[in-house]
VEXKEDO-24310 format. One record per residue: residue number from 1; residue in one letter; x negated, y negated, z negated of N, C-alpha, C, O, CB in turn. Coordinates in steps of 0.02 Angstrom, whole numbers. Atoms other than C-alpha are relative to their C-alpha. Glycine has a CB too. Example, Ala and Ser with C-alpha at 12.3 -4.5 7.8 and 13.67 -1.06 7.14 Angstrom:
// VEXKEDO-24310
(markol 1,'A',(-45,59,0),(-615,225,-390),(-45,-60,0),(-97,-59,-33),(50,-1,-62));
(markol 2,'S',(42,59,3),(-684,53,-357),(39,-55,-37),(14,-110,-45),(-20,-23,71));
//
This chain:
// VEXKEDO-24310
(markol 1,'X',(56,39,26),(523,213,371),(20,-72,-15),(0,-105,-64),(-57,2,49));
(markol 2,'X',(-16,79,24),(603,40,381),(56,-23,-67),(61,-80,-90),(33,-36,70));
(markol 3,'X',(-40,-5,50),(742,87,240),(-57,-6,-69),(-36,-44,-113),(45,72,10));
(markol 4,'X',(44,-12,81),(584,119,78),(-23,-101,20),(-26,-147,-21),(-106,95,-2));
(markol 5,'X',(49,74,0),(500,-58,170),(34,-37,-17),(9,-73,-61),(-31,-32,59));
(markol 6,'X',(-59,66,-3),(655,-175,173),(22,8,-97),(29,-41,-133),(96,26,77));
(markol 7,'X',(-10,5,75),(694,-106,-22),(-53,-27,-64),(-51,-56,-117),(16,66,-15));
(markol 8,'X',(69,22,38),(516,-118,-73),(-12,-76,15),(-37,-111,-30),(-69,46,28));
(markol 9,'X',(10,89,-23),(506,-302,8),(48,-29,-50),(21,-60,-96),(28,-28,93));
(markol 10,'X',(-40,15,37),(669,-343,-80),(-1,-3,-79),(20,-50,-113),(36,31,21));
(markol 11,'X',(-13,14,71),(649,-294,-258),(-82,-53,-29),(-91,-85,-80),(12,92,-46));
(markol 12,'X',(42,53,36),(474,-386,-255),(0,-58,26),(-45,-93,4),(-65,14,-7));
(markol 13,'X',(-26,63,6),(545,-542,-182),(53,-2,-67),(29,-52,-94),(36,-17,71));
(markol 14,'X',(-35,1,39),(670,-531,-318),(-21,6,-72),(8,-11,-124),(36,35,19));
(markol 15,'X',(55,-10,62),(536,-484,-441),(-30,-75,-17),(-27,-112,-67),(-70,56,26));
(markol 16,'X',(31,67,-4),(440,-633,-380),(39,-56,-38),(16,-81,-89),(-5,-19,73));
(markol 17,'X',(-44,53,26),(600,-764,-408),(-3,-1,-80),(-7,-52,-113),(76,14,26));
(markol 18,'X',(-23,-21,79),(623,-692,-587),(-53,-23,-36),(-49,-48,-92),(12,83,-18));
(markol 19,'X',(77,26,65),(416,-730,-641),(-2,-92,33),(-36,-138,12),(-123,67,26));
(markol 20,'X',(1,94,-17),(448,-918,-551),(62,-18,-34),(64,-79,-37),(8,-32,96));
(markol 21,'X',(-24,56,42),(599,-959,-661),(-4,23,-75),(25,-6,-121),(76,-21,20));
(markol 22,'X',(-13,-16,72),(572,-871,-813),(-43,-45,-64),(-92,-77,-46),(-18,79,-5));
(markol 23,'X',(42,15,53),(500,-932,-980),(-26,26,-38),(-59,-7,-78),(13,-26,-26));
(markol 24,'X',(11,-71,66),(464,-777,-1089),(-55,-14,50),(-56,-45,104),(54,98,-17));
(markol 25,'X',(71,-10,-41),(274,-735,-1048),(-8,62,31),(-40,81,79),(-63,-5,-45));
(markol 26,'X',(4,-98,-11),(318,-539,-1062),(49,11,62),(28,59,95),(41,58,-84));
(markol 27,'X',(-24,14,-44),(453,-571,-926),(-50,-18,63),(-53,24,108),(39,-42,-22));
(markol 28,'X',(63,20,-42),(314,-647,-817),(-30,51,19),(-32,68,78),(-49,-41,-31));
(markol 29,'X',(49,-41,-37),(201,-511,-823),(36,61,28),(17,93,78),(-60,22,-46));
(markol 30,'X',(-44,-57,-20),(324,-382,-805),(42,3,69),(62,47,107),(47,6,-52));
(markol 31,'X',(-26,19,-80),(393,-458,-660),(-55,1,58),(-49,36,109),(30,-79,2));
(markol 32,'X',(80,16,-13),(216,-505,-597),(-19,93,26),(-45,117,76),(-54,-38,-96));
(markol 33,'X',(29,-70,-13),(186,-320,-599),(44,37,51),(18,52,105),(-4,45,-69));
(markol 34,'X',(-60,-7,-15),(348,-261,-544),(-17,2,84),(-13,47,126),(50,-60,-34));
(markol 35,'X',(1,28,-83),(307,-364,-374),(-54,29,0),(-48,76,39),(1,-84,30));
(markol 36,'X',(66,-21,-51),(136,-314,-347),(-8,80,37),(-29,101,91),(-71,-6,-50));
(markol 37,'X',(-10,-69,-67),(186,-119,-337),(48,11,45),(36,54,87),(6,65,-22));
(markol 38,'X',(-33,19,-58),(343,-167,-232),(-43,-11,51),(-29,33,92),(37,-52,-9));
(markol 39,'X',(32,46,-58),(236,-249,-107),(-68,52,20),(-78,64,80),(-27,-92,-34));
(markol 40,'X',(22,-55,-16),(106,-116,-120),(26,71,26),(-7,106,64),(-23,4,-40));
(markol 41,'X',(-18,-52,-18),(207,23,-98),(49,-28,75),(36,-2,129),(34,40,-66));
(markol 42,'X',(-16,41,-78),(304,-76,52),(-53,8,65),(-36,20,123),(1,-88,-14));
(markol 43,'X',(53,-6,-25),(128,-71,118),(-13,56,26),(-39,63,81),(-37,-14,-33));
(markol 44,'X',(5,-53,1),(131,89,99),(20,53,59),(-9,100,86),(22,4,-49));
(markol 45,'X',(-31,-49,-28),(270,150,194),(13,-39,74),(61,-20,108),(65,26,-45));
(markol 46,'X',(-11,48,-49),(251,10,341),(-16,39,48),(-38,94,31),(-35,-63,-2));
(markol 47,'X',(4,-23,-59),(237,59,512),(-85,-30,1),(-104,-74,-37),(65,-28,57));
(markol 48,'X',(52,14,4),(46,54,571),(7,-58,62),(-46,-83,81),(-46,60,1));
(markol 49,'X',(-22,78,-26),(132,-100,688),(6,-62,-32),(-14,-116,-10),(57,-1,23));
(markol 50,'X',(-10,49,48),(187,-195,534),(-57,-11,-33),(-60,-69,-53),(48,13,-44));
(markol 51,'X',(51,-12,37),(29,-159,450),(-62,-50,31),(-79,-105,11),(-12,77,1));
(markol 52,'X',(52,43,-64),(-104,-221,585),(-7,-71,-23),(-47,-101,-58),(38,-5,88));
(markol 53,'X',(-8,87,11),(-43,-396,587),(-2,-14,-81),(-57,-38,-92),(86,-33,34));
(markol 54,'X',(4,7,61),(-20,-413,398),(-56,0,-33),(-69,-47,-71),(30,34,-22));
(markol 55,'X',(60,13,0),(-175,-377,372),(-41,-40,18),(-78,-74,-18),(-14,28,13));
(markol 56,'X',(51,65,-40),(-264,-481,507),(19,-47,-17),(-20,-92,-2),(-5,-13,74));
(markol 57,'X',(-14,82,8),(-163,-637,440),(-21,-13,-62),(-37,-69,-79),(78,-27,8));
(markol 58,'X',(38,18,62),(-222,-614,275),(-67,-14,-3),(-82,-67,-31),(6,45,-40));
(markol 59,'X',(61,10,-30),(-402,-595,328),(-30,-84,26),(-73,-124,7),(7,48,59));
(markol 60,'X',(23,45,-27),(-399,-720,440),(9,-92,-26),(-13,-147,-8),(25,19,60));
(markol 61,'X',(-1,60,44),(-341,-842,315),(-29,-53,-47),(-54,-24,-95),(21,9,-21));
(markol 62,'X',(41,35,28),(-417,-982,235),(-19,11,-75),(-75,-1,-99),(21,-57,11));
(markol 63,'X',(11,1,31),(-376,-939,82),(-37,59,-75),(-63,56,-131),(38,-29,15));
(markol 64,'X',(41,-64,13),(-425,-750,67),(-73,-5,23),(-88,33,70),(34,62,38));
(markol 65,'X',(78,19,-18),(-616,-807,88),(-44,45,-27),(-56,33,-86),(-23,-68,-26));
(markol 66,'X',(19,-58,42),(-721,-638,51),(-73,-38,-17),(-109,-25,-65),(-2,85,43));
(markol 67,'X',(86,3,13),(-890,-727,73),(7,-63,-64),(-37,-74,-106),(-59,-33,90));
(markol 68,'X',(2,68,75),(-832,-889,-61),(3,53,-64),(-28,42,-116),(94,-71,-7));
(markol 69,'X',(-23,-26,53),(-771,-760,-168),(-54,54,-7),(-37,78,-61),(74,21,5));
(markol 70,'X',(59,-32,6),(-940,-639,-161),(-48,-55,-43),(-76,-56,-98),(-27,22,76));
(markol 71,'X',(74,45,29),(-1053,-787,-172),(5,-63,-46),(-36,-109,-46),(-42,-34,66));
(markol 72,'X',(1,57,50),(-985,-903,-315),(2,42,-67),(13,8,-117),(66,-57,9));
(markol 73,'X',(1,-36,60),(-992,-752,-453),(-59,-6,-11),(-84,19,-62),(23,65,-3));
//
C-alpha cells in the first residue's frame, strides 16, 4: 500500500512544480489536472492511519471554511 502512495504523492508534487514554473496555459492545466488525480488516487490507496489525520487537518483549517463557503454564494 505505501509503494501506489509514495508514486502517487511524487508524480503530483512533480506535477505541481511543472504548473508553478511553466508559462504555456495548456501546460498549466494539464499539470493542474495531472496533480489533482495523483493526489486523489494517493488518497485512495492510503492507509486508513494516513487518511484520518489528513483529513482532520484539512477540516480543521482556517482556510477550508465549509460554513464561509455555503453562506457567501
Amino acid at each position: 500500500m505505501f509503494a501506489p502512495l509514495a508514486i502517487g504523492l511524487s508524480i503530483a508534487f512533480m506535477a505541481i512544480c511543472v504548473n508553478l514554473s511553466s508559462n504555456e496555459e495548456i501546460i498549466k492545466v494539464t499539470a493542474a489536472i495531472a496533480a489533482l488525480i495523483c493526489l486523489l488516487a494517493s488518497l485512495w490507496f492510503a492507509p486508513l492511519l494516513i487518511k484520518i489525520p489528513l483529513v482532520a487537518i484539512v477540516f480543521m483549517s482556517n482556510k477550508f471554511d465549509l460554513l464561509k463557503f455555503f453562506t457567501t454564494h
